[in-house]
C-alpha positions in Angstrom: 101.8 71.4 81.4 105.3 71.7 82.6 108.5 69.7 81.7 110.4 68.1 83.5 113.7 70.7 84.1 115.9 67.9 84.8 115.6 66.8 80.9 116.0 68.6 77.8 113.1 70.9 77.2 110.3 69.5 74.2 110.6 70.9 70.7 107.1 72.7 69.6 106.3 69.7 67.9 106.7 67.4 70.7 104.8 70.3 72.5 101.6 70.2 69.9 101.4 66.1 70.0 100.9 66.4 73.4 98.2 69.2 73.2 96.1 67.5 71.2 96.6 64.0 73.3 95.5 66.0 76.2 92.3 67.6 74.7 91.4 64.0 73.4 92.0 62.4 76.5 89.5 64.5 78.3 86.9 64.6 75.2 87.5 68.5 74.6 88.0 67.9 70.9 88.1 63.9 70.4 90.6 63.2 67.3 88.5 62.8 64.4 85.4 64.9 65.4 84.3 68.0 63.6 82.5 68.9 66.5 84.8 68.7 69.1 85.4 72.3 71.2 87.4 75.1 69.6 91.4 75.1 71.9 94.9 76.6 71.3 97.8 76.0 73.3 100.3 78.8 74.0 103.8 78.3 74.5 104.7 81.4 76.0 107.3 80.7 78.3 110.0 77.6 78.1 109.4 74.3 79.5 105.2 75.0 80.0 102.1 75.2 77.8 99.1 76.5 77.9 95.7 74.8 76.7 92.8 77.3 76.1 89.3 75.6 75.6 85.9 76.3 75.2 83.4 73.9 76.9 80.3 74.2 73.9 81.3 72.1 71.3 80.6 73.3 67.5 77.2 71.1 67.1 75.6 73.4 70.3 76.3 70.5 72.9 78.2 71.3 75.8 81.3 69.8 77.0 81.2 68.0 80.7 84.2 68.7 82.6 83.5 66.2 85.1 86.7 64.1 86.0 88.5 66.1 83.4 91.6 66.1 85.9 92.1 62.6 86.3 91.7 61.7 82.6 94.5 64.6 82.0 96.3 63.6 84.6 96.3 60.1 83.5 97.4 61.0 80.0 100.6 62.9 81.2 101.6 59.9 83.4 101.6 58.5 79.9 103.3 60.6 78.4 106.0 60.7 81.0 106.2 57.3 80.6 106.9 57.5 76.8 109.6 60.6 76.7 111.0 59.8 80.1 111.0 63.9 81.1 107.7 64.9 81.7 106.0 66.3 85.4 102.6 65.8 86.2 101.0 69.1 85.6 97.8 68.3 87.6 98.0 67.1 91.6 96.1 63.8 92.4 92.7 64.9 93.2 92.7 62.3 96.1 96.1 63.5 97.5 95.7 67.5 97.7 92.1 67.2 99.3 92.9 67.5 102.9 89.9 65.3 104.9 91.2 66.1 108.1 89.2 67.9 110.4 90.2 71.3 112.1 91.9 71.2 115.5 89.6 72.6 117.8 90.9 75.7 119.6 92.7 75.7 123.1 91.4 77.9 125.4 93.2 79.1 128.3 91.8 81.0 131.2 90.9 81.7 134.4 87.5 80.2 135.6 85.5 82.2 138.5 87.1 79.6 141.2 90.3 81.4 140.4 91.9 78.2 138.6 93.9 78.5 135.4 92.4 75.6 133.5 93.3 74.5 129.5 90.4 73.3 127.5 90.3 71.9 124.0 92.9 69.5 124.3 91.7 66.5 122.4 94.7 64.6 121.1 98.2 63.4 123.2 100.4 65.9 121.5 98.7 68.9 123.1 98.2 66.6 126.3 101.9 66.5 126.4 102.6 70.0 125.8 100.6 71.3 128.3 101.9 68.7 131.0 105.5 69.7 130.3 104.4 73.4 130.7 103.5 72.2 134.1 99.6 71.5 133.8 97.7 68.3 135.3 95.2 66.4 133.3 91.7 66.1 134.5 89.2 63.9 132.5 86.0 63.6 132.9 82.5 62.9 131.2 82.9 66.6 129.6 86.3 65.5 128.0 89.7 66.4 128.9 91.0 69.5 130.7 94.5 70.8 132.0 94.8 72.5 135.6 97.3 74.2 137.3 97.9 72.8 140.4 96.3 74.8 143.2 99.6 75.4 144.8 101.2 77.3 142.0 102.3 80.9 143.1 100.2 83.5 141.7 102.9 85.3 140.3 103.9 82.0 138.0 100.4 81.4 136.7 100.8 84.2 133.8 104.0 82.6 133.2 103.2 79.2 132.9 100.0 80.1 130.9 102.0 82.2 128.3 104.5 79.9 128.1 102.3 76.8 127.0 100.4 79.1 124.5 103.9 80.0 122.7 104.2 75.8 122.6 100.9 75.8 121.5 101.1 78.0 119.0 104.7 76.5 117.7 102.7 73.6 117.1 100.9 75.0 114.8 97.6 74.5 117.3 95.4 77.8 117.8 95.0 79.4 121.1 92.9 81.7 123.0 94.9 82.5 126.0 93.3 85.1 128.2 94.4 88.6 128.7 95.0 88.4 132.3 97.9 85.2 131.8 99.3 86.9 129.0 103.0 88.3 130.0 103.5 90.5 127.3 100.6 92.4 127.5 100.4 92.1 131.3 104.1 94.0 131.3 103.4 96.0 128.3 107.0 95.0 126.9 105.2 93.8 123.7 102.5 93.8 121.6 100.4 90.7 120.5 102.5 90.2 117.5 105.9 90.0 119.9 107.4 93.8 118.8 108.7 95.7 121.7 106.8 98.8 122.2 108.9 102.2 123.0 105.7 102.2 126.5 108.1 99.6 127.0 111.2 100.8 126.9 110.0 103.7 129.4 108.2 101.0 132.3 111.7 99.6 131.8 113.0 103.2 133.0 110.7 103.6 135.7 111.1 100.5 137.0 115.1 101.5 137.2 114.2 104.6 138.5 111.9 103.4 141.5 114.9 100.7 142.6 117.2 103.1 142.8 119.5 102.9 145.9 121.2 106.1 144.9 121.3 109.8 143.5 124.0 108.1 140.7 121.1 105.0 139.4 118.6 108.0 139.1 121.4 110.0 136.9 122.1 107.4 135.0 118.5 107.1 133.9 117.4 110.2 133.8 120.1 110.6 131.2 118.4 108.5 128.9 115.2 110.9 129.2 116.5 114.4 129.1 119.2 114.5 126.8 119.1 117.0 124.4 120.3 114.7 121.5 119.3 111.3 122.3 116.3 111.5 125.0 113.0 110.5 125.4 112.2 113.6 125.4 113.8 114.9 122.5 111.9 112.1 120.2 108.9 113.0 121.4 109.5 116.7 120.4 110.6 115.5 116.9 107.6 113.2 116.9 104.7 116.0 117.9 106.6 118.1 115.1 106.5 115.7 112.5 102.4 114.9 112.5 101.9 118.5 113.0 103.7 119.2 109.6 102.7 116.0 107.8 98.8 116.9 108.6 99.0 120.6 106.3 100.8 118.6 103.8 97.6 116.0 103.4 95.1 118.8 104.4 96.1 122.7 104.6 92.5 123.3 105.9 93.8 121.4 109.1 95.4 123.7 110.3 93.7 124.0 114.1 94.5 120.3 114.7 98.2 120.3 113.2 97.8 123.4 116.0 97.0 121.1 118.3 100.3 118.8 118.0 102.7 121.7 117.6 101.6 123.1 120.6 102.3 120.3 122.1 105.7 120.2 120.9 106.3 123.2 122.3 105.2 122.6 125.7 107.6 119.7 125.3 110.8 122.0 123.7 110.2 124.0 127.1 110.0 120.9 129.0 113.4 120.1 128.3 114.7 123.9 128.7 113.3 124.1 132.3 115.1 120.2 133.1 118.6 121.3 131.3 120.0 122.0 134.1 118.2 119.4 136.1 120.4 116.6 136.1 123.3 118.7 137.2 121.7 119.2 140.3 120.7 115.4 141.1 124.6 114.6 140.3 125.4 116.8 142.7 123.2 115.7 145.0 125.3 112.2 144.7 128.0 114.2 146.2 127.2 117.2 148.6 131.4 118.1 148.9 132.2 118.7 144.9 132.3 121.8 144.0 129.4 123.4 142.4 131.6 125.7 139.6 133.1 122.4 138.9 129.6 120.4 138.1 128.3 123.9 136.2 131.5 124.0 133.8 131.6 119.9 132.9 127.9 120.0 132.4 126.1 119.0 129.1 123.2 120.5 130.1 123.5 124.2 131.1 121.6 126.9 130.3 123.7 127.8 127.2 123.8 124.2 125.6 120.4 124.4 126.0 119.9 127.5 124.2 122.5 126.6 121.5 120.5 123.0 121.0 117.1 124.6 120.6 118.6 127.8 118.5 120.0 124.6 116.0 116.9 122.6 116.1 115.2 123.3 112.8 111.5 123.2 114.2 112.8 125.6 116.6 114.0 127.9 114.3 111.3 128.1 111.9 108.9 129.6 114.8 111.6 132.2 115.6 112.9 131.0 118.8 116.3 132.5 119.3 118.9 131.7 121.8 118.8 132.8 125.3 115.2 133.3 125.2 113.2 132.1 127.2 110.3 129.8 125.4 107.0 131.5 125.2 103.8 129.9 126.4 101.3 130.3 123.3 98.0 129.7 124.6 95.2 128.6 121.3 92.6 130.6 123.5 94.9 133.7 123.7 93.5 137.5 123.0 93.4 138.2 119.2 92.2 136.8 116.3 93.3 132.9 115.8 96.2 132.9 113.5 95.2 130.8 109.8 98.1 128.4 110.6 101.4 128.4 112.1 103.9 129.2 110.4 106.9 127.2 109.4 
């Protein structure tokens, strides 16, 4: 039982009259009877207590519990009529029982015709969703069903489809939306729970990359993927390095496949030396008259701010790379006996 926090809390003596009107109300231990169950009530917390009660009563009977909640429930409305401050503690059987039935689910999808057709659709408020998304209602002796109209561009059927799934769903109505009409997973933008995905950040790149109308829009993107600090690239690197380390620090005896991943940061760490120079040469493509000493001395990506970034990169430096050399290719099939592990 809990009090009611808008009054003044019960004293223990209030507390204990109305433990022992609850267990008689429900016949737990019925005032007078020797018999009755063995209880307690704990007060361990303000404003609540706790009844604790056995249901075999002392005489080897055992107690039935049957509409025990409405005979306790109906002795704290009493209660709370007599002290005025005093919540029911146990919800209306009849109220927290939800009878309705499940909303079937909505499926949307593309049937072998090629139409984009909604089914499930039993009641107006889903009717009405759908039809603002921009699907007709067709009935029939199999029940209702939403169409796109025929006409609609095939580029705006994914559109329309995702967009009166997300109404759907808002409402609180489930949906099975096909792969095929789904935008986000159709772009690759986002993942079924609406994150962006860095695969989308890159298609984002490409995309700029392949409308490109000049040596300049290429620059400007390709900055984003090869600069030393910042790039794609660069992530990547830190990224191969990271599960090749964290896989000797759960298992040292997996060593060969933490191999595996640092190798592959290498390839990329010589990736970015060979393109350091790279955009340099695009920018200059953008304009043919410049000067090329001028391009070489303003540029963030020479050969010797390349060497300087990987001579400072930590996971460059623990495999000995120095500056101004150029990166070895390590090959795990190479002469020799296979090193135990690399070291670090």
């Amino acid at each position: 039982m809990r009090s009611d926090p808008r009054h003044p809390d019960l004293s223990d003596a209030q507390w204990a009259d109305v433990a022992r009107r609850l267990v008689t109300a429900t016949g737990l231990a019925p005032e007078g009877d020797p018999d009755g169950c063995r209880w307690a009530a704990i007060r361990n917390l303000d404003r609540s207590v706790h009844i604790v009660a056995t249901v075999v009563r002392e005489d080897g009977g055992v107690h039935g519990t049957y509409r025990d909640a409405f005979h306790a429930q109906a002795e704290c409305n009493r209660i709370a009529a007599a002290l005025g401050h005093l919540t029911r503690s146990v919800p209306s059987v009849t109220t927290a029982k939800d009878y309705r039935m499940p909303a079937p689910v909505i499926t949307i999808g593309i049937e072998p015709s090629g139409s984009v057709v909604a089914k499930g659709s039993s009641d107006d408020l889903s009717a009405a969703l759908l039809k603002h998304a921009g699907f007709q209602e067709k009935a029939g002796w199999y029940g209702r069903r939403h169409r796109l109209p025929i006409t609609t561009a095939p580029a705006d059927r994914a559109a329309i489809a995702t967009h009166s799934a997300e109404m759907l769903r808002a409402a609180r109505y489930g949906v099975d939306l096909d792969p095929r009409l789904d935008t986000d997973l159709l772009t690759g933008r986002t993942d079924r729970h609406g994150l962006a995905t860095p695969g989308g950040k890159i298609l984002q790149l490409t995309d700029q990359i392949r409308g490109a109308t000049d040596f300049g829009e290429v620059a400007e993107v390709l900055d984003q993927l090869v600069d030393p600090d910042y790039g794609v690239l660069a992530r990547v690197h830190e990224a191969m390095e990271a599960v090749s380390e964290q896989i000797t620090d759960l298992d040292p005896e997996q060593f060969e496949l933490s191999d595996r991943f640092g190798f592959a940061g290498d390839s990329i760490s010589a990736a970015l030396g060979e393109l350091g120079g790279a955009l340099d040469e695009v920018q200059r493509a953008r304009s043919p008259q410049a000067p090329a000493h001028t391009a070489l001395a303003t540029s963030r990506y020479s050969a010797a701010a390349t060497d300087a970034a990987r001579a400072t990169s930590p996971a460059v430096t623990a495999r000995g790379v120095t500056a101004g050399a150029p990166p070895a290719s390590v090959s795990p099939t190479a002469a020799g006996p296979r090193p135990t592990g690399r070291a670090r």
